[in-house]
C-alpha positions, -999 to +999 in steps of 0.1 A: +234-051-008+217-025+012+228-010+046+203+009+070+211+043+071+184+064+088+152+046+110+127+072+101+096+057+119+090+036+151+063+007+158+047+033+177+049+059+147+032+032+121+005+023+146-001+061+153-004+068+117-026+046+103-053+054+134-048+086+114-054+072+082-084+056+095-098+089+108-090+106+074-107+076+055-138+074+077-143+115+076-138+119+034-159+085+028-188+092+057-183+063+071-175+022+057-204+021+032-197+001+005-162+001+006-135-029+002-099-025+015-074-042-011-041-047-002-010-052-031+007-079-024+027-082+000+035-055+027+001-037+015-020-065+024-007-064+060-012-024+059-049-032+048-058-055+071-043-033+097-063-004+087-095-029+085-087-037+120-083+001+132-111+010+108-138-019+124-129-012+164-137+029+153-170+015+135-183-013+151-182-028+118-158-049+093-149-039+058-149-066+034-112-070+024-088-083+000-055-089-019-042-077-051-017-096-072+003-070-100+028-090-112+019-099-142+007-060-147+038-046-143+055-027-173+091-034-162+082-078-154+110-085-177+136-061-162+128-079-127+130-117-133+134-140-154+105-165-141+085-146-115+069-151-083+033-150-089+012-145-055-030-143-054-050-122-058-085-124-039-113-102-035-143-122-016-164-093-033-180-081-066-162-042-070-185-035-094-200-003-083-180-001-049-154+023-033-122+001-037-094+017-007-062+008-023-033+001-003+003+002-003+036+005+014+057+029-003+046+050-033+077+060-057+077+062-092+036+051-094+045+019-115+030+001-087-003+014-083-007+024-123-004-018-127-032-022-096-055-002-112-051-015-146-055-054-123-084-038-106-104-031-134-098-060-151-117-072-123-146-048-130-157-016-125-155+005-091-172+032-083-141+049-070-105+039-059-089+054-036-052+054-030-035+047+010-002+043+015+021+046+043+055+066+028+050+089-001+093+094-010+082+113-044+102+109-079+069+103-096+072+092-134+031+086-136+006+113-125-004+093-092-015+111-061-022+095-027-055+100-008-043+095+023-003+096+035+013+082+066+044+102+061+058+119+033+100+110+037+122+130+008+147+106-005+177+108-031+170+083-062+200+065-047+183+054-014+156+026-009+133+029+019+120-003+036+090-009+054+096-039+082+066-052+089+063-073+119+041-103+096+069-104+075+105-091+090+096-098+128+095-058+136+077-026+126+100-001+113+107+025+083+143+030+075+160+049+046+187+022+035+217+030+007+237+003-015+268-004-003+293-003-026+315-035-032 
């Protein structure tokens, strides 16, 4: 069981950071040009279509957009359940050849984003991919490095940080939770 401990960023805060993160994506990539915004399931694929959203009032123009599955990628699937949850993955585009902007919630250990890209290019192959996410709480065990960071929040192994999303949990917030012992 997990108990919140510390609320280290506001609705206002997530909404002010990823306008950032637009700005940041839009300056490095010179604009949308062939680019697609794929979420991981589940909290990244509201982040993306956020960041689409942010991304297409700033342009004029949408970025194609889709969802990543990793579940079956992941190297610790047998650690985690004993039948599990399998969501969808859809991408209404080829990525062959395209900028693929990756996005996630929280990056940790890089488990998560080392099984997207190995589900990405089973998929095919990009031109380049390109890694979002909006809490970078370090204790990496792959060499993974964010393109672009909402917040960077230092965290003991012991603590879990949760992203509430409003699509999801009914709110927008970042807390730092602990397990309660018991």
């Amino acid at each position: 069981m997990l108990k919140d401990k510390a609320r280290v960023m506001t609705a206002q805060d997530i909404e002010r950071i990823l306008k950032r993160m637009s700005h940041e994506i839009l300056e490095r990539n010179r604009g949308l040009e062939n680019m697609i915004i794929v979420g991981i399931q589940r909290r990244g694929v509201y982040l993306a279509n956020r960041l689409g959203d942010i991304l297409a009032h700033f342009e004029s123009t949408r970025v194609p957009s889709g969802v990543l599955d990793i579940t079956l990628y992941r190297d610790d699937l047998t650690l985690l359940h004993d039948q599990p949850v399998v969501h969808s993955t859809s991408i209404p585009e080829d990525v062959n050849s395209r900028k693929i902007l990756l996005v996630d919630d929280v990056l940790y250990t890089g488990r998560t984003v080392r099984a997207a890209l190995d589900a990405l290019m089973d998929l095919g192959r990009p031109e380049s991919v390109q890694l979002a996410v909006l809490v970078d709480r370090g204790h990496r065990e792959l060499p993974i490095h964010p393109d672009y960071i909402g917040k960077t929040i230092p965290t003991s192994k012991s603590e879990v940080i949760e992203v509430r999303l409003n699509e999801l949990d009914g709110k927008d917030e970042v807390v730092i939770c602990e397990r309660e012992e018991g």
